[in-house]
C-alpha positions as CSV (number, residue, x, y, z in Angstrom):
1,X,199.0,-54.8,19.8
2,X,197.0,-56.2,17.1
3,X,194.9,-59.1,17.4
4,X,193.6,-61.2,14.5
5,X,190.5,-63.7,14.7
6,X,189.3,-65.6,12.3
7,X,185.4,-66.5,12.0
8,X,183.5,-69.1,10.5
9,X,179.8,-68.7,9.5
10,X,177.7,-70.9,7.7
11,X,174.8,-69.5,5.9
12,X,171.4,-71.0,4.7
13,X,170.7,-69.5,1.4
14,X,168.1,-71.8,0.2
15,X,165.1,-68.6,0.8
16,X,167.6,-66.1,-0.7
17,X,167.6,-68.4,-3.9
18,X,164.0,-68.1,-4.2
19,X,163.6,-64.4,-3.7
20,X,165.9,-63.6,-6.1
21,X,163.7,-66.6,-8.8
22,X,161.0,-64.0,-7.4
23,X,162.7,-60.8,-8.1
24,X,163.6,-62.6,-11.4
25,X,159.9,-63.3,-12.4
26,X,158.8,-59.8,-11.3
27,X,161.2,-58.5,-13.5
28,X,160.1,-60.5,-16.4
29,X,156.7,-59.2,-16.1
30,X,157.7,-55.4,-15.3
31,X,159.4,-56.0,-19.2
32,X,155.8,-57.3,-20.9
33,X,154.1,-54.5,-19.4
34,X,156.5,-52.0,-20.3
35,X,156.1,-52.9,-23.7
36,X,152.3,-53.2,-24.0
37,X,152.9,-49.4,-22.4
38,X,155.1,-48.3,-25.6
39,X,152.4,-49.2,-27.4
40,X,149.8,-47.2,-26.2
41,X,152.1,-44.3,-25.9
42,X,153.3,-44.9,-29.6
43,X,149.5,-44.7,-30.4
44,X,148.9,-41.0,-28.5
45,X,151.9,-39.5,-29.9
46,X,151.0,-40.6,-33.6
47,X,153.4,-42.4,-34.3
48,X,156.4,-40.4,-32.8
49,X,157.8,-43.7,-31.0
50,X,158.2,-46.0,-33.9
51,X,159.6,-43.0,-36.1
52,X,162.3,-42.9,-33.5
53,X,163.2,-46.1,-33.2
54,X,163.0,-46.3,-37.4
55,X,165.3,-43.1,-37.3
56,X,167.9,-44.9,-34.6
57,X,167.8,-48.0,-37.0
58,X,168.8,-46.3,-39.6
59,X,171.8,-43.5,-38.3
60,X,172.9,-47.1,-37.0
61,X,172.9,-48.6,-40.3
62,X,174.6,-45.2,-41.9
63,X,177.5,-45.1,-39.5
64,X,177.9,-48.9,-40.1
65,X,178.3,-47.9,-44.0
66,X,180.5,-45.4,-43.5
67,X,183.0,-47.9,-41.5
68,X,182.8,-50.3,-44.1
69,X,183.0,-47.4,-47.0
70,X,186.1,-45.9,-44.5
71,X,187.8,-49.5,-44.5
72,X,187.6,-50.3,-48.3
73,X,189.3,-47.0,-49.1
């Protein structure tokens, strides 16, 4: 036969909250140096990077036309 218990537990979370504030700032930082490291990489490739991202941009902006173009037909 089954028997059910039930269980209270109280739980101090105060230094959980501030490692995650931690996690959160380490995160932040992870992002500004990530960037600073496209950068450079965009600078030994010649280019390459930004051409990317300008090519994304714009197949972005096409297929956006070609809703609009699609819906005023």
């Amino acid at each position: 036969m089954a028997v059910k218990k039930e269980i209270e537990i109280n739980v101090n979370s105060k230094g959980a909250t501030k490692g995650i504030d931690d996690v959160s700032d380490s995160i932040e930082g992870a992002s500004s140096a990530t960037s600073g490291l496209s950068g450079s990489l965009d600078k030994m490739t010649g280019g390459a990077i930004s051409a990317f991202k300008g090519i994304v941009s714009g197949v972005k902006k096409g297929v956006l036309a070609m809703k609009t173009l699609k819906t005023a037909i």
